[in-house]
C-alpha beads as a LAMMPS data file, in Angstrom:
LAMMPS data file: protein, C-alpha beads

384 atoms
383 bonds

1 atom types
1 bond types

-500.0 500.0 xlo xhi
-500.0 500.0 ylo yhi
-500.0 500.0 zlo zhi

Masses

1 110.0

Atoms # bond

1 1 1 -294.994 -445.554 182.099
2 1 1 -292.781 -448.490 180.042
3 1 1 -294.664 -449.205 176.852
4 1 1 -293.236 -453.015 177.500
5 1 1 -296.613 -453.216 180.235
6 1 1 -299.043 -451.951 178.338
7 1 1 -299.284 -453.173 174.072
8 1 1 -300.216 -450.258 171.862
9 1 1 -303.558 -451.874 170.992
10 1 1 -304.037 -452.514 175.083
11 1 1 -302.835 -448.940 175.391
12 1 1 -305.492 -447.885 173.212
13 1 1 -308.837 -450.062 173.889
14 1 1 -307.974 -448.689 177.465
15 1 1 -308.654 -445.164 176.058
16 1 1 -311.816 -446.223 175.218
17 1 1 -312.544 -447.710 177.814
18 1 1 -311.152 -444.827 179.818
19 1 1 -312.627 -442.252 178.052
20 1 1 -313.226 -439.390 180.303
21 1 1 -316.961 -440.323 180.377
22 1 1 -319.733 -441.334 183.478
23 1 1 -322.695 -443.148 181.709
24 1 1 -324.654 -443.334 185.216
25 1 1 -325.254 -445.792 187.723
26 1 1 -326.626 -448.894 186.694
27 1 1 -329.485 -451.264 188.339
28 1 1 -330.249 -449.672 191.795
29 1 1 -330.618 -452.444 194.502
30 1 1 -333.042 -451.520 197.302
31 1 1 -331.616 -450.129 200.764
32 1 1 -333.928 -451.953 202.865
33 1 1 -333.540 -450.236 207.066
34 1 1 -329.765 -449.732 205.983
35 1 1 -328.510 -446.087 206.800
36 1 1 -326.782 -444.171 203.959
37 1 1 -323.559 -444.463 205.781
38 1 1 -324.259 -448.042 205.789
39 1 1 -324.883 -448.610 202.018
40 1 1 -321.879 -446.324 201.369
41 1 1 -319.313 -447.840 203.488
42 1 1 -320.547 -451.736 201.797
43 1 1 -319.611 -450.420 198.736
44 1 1 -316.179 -448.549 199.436
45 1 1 -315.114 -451.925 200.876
46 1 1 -316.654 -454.156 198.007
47 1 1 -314.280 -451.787 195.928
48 1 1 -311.331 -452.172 197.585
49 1 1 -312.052 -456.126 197.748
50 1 1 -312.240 -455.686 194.092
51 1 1 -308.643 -454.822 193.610
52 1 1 -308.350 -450.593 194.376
53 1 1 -305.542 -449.553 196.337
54 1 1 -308.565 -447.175 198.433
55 1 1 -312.214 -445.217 197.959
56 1 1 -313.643 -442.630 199.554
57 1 1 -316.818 -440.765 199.706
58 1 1 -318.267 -437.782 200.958
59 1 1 -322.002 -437.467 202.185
60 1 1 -323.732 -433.892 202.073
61 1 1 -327.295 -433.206 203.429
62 1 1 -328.380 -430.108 204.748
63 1 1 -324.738 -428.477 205.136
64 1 1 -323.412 -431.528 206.662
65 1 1 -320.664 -433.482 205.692
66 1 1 -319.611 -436.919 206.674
67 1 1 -316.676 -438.819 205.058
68 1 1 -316.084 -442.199 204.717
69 1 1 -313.032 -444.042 203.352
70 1 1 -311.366 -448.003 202.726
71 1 1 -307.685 -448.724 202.025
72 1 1 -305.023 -447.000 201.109
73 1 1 -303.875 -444.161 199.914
74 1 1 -300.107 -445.136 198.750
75 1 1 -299.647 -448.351 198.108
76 1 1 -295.774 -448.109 199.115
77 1 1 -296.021 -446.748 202.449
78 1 1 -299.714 -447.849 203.404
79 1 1 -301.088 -444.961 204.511
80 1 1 -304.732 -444.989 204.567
81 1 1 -306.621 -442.864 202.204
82 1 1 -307.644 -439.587 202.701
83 1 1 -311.195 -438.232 201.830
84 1 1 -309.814 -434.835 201.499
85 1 1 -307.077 -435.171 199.404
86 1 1 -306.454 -433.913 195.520
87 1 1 -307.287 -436.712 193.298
88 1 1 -307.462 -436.185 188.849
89 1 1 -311.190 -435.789 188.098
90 1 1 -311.259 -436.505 184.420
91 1 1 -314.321 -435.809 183.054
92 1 1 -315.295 -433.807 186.238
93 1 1 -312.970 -430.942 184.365
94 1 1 -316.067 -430.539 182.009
95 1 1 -318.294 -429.194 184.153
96 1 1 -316.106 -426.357 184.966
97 1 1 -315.533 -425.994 181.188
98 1 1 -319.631 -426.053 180.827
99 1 1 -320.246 -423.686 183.711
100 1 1 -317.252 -420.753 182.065
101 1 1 -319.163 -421.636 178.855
102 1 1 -322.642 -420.626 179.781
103 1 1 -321.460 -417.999 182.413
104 1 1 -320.212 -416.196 179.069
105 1 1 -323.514 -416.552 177.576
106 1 1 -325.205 -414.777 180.829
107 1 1 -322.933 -412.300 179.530
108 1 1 -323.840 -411.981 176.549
109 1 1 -320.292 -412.730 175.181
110 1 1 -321.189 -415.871 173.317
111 1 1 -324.678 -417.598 172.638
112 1 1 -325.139 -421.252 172.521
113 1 1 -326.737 -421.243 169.716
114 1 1 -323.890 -419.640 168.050
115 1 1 -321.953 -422.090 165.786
116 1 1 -318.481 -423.600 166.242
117 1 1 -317.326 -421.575 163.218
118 1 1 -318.424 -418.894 164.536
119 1 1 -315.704 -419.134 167.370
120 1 1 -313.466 -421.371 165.441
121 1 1 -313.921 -420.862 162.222
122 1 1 -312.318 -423.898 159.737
123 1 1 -311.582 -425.738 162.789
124 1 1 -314.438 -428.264 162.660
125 1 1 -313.622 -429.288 158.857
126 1 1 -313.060 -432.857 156.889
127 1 1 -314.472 -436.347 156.620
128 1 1 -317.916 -434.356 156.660
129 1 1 -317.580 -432.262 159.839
130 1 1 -318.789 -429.423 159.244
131 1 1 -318.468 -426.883 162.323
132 1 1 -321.145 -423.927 160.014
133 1 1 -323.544 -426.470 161.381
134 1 1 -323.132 -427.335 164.947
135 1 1 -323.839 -425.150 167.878
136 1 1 -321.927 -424.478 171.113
137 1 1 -325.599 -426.012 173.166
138 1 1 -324.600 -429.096 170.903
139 1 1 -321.375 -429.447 172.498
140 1 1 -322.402 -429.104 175.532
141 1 1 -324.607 -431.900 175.577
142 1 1 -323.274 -434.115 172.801
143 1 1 -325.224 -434.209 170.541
144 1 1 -323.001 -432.280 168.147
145 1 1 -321.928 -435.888 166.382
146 1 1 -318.313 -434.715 166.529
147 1 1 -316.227 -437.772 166.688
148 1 1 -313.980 -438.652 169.232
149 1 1 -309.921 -438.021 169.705
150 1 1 -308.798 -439.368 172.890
151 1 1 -308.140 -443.191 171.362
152 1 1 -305.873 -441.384 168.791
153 1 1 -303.363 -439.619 171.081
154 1 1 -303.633 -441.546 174.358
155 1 1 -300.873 -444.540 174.565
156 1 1 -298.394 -441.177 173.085
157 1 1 -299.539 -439.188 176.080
158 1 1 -298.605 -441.546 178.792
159 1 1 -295.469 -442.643 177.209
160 1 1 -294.482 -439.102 176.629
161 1 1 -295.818 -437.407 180.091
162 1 1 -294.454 -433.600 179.179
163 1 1 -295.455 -433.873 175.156
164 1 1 -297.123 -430.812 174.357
165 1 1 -300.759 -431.753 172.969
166 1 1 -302.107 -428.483 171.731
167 1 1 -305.834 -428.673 171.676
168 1 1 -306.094 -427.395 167.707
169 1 1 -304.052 -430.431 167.318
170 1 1 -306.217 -432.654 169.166
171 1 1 -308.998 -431.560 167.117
172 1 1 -307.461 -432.050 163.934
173 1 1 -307.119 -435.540 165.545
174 1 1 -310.806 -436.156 165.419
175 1 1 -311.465 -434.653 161.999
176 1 1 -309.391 -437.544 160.742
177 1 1 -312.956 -439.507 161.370
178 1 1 -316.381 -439.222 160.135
179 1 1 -319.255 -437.456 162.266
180 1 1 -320.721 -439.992 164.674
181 1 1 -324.173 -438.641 162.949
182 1 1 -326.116 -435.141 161.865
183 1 1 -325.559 -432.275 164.686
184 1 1 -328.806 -432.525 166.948
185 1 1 -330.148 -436.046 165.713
186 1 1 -328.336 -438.256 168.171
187 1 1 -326.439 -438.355 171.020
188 1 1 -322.822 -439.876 171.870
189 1 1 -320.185 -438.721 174.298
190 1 1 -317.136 -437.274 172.732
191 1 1 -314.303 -435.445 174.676
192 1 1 -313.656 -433.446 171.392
193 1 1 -316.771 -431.420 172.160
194 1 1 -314.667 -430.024 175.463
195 1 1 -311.191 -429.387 173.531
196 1 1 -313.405 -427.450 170.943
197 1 1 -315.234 -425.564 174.063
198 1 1 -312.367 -424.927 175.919
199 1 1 -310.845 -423.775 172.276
200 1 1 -314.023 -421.193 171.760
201 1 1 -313.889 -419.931 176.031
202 1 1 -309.781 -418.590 174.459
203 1 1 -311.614 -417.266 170.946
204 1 1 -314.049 -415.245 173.275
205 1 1 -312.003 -414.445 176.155
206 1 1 -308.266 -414.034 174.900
207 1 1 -307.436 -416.735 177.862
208 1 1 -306.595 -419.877 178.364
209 1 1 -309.841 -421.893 179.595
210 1 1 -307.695 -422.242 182.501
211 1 1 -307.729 -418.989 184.075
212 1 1 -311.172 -418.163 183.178
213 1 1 -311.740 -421.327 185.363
214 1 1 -309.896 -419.955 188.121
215 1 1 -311.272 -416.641 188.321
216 1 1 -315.053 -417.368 187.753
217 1 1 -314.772 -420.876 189.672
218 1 1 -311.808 -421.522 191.793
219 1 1 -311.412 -418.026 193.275
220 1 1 -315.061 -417.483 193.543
221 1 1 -316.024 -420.115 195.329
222 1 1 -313.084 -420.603 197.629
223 1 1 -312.256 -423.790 195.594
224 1 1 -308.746 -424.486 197.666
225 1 1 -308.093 -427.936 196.663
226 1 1 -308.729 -427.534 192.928
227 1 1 -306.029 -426.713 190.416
228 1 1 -306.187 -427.003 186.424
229 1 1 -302.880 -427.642 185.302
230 1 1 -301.749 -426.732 181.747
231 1 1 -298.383 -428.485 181.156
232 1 1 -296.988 -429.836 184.616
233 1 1 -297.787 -434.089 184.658
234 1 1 -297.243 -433.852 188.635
235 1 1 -299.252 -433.807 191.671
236 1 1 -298.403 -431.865 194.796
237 1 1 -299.769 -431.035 198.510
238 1 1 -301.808 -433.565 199.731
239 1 1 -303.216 -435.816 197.119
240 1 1 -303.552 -439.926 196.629
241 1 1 -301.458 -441.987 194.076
242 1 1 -302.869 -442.542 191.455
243 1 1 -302.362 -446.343 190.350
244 1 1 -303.239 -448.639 186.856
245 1 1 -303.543 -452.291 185.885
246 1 1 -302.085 -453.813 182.056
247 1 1 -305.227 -454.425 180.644
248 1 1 -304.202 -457.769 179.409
249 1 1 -302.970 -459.185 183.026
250 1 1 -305.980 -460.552 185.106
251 1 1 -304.117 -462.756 187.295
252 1 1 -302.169 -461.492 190.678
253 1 1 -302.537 -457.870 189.124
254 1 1 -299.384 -455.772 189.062
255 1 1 -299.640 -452.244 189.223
256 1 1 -298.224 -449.169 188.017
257 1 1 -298.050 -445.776 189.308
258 1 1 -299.675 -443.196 187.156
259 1 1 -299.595 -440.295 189.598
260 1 1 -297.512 -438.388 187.287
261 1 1 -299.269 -437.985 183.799
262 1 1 -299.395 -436.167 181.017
263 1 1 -302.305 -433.657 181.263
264 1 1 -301.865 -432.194 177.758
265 1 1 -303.886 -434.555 175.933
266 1 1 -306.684 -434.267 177.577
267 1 1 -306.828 -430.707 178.522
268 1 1 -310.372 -428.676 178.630
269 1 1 -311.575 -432.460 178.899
270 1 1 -309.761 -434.069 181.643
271 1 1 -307.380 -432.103 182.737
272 1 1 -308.145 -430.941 186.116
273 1 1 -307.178 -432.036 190.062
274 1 1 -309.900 -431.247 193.100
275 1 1 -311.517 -432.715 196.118
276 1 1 -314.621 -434.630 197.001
277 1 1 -315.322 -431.428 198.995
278 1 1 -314.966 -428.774 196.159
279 1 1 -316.577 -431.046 193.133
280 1 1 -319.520 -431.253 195.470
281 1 1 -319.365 -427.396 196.042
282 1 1 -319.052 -426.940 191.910
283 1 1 -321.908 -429.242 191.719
284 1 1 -324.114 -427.460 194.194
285 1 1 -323.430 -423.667 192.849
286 1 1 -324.002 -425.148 189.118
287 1 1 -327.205 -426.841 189.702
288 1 1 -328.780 -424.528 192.362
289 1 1 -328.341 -420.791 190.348
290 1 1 -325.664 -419.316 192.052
291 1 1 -323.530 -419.212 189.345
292 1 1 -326.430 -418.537 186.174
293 1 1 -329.346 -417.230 185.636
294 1 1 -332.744 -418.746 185.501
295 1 1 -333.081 -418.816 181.946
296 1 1 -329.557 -420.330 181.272
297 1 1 -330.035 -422.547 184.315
298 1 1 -333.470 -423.662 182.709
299 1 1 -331.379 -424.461 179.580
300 1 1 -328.710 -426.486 181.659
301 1 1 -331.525 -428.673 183.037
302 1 1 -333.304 -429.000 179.243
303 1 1 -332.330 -432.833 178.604
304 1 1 -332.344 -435.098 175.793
305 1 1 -332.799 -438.850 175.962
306 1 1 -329.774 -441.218 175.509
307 1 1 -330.823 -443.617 172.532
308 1 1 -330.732 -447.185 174.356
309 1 1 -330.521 -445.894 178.030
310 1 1 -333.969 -445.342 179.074
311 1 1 -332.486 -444.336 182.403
312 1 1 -330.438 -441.638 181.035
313 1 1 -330.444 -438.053 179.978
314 1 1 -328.278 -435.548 178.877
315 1 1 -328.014 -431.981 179.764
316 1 1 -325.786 -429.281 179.170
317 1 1 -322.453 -430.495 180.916
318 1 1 -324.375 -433.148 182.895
319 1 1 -326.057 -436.222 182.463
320 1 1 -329.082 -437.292 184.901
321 1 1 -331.221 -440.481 186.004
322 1 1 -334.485 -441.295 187.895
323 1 1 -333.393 -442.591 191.449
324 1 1 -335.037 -445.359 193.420
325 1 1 -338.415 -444.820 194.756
326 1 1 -339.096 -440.852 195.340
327 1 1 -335.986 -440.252 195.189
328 1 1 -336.800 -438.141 191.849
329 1 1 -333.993 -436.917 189.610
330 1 1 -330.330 -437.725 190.346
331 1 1 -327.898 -435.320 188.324
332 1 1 -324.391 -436.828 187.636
333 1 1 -320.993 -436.713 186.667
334 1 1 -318.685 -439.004 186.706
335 1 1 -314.482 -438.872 185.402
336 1 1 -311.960 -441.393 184.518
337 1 1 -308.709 -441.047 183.812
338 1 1 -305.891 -442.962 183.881
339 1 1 -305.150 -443.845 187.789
340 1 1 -308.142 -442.452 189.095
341 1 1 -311.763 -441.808 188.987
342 1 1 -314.652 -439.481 190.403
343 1 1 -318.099 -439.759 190.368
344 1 1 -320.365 -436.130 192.283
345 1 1 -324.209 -436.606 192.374
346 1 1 -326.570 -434.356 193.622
347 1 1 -330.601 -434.808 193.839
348 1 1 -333.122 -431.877 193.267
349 1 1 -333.391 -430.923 197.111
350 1 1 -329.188 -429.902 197.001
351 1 1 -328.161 -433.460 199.099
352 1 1 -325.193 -434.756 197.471
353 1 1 -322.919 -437.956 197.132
354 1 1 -319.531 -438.202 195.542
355 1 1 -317.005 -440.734 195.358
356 1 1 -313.198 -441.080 194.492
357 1 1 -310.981 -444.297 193.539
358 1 1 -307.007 -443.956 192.763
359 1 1 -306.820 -446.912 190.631
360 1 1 -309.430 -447.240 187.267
361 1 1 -310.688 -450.252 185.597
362 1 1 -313.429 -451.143 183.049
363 1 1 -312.891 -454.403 182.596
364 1 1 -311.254 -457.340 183.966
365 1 1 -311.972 -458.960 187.857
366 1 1 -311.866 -455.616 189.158
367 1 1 -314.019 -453.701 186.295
368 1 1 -317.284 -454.225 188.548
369 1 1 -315.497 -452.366 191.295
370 1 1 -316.068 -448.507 189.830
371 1 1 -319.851 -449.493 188.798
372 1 1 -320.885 -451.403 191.882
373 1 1 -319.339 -448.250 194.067
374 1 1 -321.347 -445.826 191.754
375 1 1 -324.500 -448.042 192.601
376 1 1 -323.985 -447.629 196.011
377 1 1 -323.483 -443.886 195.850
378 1 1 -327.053 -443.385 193.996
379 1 1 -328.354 -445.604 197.021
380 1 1 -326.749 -443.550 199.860
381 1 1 -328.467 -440.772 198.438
382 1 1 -331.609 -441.565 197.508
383 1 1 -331.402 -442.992 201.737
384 1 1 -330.273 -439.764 203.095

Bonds

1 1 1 2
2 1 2 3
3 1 3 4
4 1 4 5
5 1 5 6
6 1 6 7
7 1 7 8
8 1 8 9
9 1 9 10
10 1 10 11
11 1 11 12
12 1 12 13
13 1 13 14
14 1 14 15
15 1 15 16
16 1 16 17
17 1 17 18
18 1 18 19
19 1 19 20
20 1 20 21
21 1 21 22
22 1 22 23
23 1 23 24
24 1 24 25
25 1 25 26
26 1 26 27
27 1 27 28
28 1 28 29
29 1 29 30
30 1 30 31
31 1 31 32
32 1 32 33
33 1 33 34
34 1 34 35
35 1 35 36
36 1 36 37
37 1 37 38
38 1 38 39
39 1 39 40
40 1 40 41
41 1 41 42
42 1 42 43
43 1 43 44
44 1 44 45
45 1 45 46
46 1 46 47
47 1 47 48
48 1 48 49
49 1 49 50
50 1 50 51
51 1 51 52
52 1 52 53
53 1 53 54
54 1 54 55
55 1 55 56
56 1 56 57
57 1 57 58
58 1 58 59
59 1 59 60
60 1 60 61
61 1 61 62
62 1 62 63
63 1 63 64
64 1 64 65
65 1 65 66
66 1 66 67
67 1 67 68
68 1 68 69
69 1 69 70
70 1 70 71
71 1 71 72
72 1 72 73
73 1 73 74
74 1 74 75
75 1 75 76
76 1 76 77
77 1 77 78
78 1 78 79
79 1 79 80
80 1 80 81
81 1 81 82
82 1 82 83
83 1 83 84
84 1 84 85
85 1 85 86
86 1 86 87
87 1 87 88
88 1 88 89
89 1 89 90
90 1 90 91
91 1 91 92
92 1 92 93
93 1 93 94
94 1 94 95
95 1 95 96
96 1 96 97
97 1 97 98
98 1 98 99
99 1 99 100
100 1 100 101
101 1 101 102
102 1 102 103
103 1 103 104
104 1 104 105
105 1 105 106
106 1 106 107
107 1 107 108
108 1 108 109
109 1 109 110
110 1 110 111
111 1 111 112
112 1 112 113
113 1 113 114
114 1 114 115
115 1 115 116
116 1 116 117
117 1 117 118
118 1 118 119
119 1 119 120
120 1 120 121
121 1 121 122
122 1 122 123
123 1 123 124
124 1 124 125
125 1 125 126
126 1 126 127
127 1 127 128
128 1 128 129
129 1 129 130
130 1 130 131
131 1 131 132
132 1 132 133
133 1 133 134
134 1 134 135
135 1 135 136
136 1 136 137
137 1 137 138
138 1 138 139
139 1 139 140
140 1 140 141
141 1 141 142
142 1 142 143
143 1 143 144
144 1 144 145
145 1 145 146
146 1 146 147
147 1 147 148
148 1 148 149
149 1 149 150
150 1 150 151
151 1 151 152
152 1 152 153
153 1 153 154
154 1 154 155
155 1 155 156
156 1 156 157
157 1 157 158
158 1 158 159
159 1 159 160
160 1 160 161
161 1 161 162
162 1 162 163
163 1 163 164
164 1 164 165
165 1 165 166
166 1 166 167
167 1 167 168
168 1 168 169
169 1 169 170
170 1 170 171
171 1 171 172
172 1 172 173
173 1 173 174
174 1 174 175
175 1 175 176
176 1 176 177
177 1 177 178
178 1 178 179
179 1 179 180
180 1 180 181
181 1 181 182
182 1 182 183
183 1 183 184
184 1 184 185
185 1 185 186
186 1 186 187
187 1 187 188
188 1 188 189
189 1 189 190
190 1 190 191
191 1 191 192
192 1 192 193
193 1 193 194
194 1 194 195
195 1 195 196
196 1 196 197
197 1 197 198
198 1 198 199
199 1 199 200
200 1 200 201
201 1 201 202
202 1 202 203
203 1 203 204
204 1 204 205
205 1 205 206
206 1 206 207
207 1 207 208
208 1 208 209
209 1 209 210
210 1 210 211
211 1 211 212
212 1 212 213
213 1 213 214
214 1 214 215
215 1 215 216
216 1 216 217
217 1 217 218
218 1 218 219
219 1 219 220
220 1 220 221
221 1 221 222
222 1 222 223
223 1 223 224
224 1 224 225
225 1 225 226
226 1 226 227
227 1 227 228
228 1 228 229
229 1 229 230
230 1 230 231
231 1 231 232
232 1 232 233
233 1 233 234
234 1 234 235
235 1 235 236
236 1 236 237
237 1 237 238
238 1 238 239
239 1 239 240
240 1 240 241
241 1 241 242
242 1 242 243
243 1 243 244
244 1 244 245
245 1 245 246
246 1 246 247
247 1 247 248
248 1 248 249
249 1 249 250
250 1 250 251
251 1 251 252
252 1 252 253
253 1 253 254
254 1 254 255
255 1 255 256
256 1 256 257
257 1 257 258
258 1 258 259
259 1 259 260
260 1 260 261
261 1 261 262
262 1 262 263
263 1 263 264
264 1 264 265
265 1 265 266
266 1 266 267
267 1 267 268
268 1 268 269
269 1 269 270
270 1 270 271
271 1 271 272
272 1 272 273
273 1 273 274
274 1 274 275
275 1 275 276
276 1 276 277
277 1 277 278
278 1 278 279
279 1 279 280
280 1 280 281
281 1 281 282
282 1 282 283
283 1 283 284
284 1 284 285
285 1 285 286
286 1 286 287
287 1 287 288
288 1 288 289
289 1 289 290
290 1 290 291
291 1 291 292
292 1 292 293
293 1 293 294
294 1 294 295
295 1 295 296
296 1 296 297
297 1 297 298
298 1 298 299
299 1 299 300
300 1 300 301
301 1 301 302
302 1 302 303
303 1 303 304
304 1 304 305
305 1 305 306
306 1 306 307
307 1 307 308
308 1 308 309
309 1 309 310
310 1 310 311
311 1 311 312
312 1 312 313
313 1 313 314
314 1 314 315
315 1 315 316
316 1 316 317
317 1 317 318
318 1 318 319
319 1 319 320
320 1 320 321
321 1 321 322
322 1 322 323
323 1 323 324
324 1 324 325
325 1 325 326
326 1 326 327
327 1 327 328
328 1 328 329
329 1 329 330
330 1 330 331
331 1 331 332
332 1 332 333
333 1 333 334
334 1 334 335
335 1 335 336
336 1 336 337
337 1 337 338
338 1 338 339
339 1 339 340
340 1 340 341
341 1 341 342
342 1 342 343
343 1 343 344
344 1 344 345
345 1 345 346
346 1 346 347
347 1 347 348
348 1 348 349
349 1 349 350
350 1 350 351
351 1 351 352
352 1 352 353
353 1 353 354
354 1 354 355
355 1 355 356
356 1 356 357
357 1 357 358
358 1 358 359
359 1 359 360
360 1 360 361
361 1 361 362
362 1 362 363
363 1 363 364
364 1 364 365
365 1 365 366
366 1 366 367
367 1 367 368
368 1 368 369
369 1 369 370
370 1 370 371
371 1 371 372
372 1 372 373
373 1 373 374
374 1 374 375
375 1 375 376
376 1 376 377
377 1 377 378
378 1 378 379
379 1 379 380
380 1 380 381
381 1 381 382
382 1 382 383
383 1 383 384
């Protein structure tokens, strides 16, 4: 990507902005006599009105699947968007980072409430992070108070898209900063908790996080669509371009193609490429105890309040939120990255939405486009 379309200091409020994170769905309007499908498709085509290039979602109830999809898929040849294509999942990567991490515990190869140093040991170190006092439960659900990297490295990454980014370096990174607060007083998303887990799944295992994905996750579950990529910025097979907006240009928006990025720097927190099909099959073996046990799946679902978000809890690797009406508990994930964005959620009975963008904005005419699609996700649910 040419620095000359995106300022350093554009380059990195964006990676704030973009950071990796889902922070859940936000007023829930009621669905009235309007099917799911209904509510869903509204809000793939209010996105794409926004300004994506396409959206697409994926329905699951009782082993059925119905997709749904606006726009396009390739903005230079038009070719409408495919529901079953590889997108980048961002922060979706962390859930297959969390469920490695606990599947180890099940073990008995690691417990979470061993500490970082442990694992790492002088890792977590400087500024007055101290990694003799944070446990691996506290990355997991962030409330470690390790401060964040991704701001530091990010506008480097994208200009640079095969720079190595070794995750000890990323780290170091973060230590540069003060703790966000005391390990288990607060809570604040930071992708350094991920680099530091997928640095402790190598300390236990003696591999990279990425084939301890593959053989617990991908291969298990028949995840065919799902890759983690270690070094190689491209996509292949059938996927979606992946396309961004300067964040200082709000007028006819030009675009630029970010299918090709640097997956380095964001590794065991970003890094990976799947479906709307096999996040929602992650999801469902996560969540309903195929992959853990009871007691570590009791521990998964053990949540702790978000300070200002009433509507919001974190767990271990997920976040959750009280539907509409009796819809009951709604447990989420969301990832953004540059050029795309994910969002899988699946209520207590096992029905599922999940929802995919190539293009990513916070802010900026099209900013509402991500949230009001997320919206309408949580209400084609909670109508199934």
């Amino acid at each position: 990507m040419p620095l000359s379309l995106f300022t350093r200091k554009a380059g990195a409020a964006l990676a704030v902005a973009a950071a990796l994170t889902f922070t859940a769905a936000g007023p829930v309007h009621g669905t009235s006599a309007r099917t799911a499908d209904q509510v869903m498709r509204d809000g793939l085509d209010a996105a794409v009105a926004a300004g994506y290039p396409g959206a697409t979602a994926l329905l699951r109830e009782d082993g059925a699947r119905r997709y749904l999809t606006a726009g396009v898929g390739d903005r230079a040849t038009r070719t409408p968007t495919d529901p079953k294509a590889q997108v980048r999942i961002g922060s979706n990567t962390k859930p297959f980072i969390g469920a490695v991490t606990m599947m180890l515990a099940d073990q008995g190869a690691l417990s979470l409430d061993d500490t970082v140093d442990r694992w790492l040991p002088g890792v977590v170190t400087g500024n007055g992070n101290d990694g003799r006092k944070i446990t691996v439960r506290q990355l997991l659900n962030h409330t470690s108070g390790v401060p964040e990297y991704l701001d530091k490295v990010t506008v480097d990454a994208y200009e640079n898209p095969n720079k190595p980014f070794p995750p000890a370096q990323l780290v170091r990174q973060a230590m540069q900063r003060a703790p966000l607060f005391a390990p288990g007083t607060s809570v604040k998303y930071s992708n350094t908790n991920f680099i530091l887990l997928g640095m402790i799944i190598k300390s236990v295992t003696g591999n990279e996080p990425a084939v301890e994905v593959r053989t617990r996750l991908i291969d298990r579950l028949g995840l065919t669509g799902t890759s983690y990529p270690a070094s190689d910025p491209k996509l292949y097979g059938n996927h979606v371009r992946g396309y961004a907006v300067p964040l200082y240009y709000w007028g006819e928006r030009p675009y630029v193609d970010v299918t090709t990025l640097n997956v380095q720097f964001s590794g065991a927190a970003g890094a990976m490429v799947s479906t709307l099909d096999d996040l929602a099959t992650l999801h469902e073996a996560l969540l309903d105890g195929t992959l853990l046990s009871p007691a570590t799946l009791e521990q998964l679902k053990t949540l702790v309040a978000y300070p200002g978000r009433s509507n919001l809890s974190f767990g271990l690797a997920h976040e959750v939120m009280n539907g509409p009406g009796d819809c009951g508990k709604v447990w989420t994930k969301g990832g953004a990255i540059y050029g795309y964005y994910t969002a899988v959620l699946t209520r207590e009975d096992g029905a599922q939405a999940a929802v995919a963008t190539n293009q990513y904005n916070m802010a900026g005419p099209a900013g509402a486009g991500v949230q009001n699609l997320t919206d309408a996700a949580v209400d084609a649910l909670c109508a199934l």
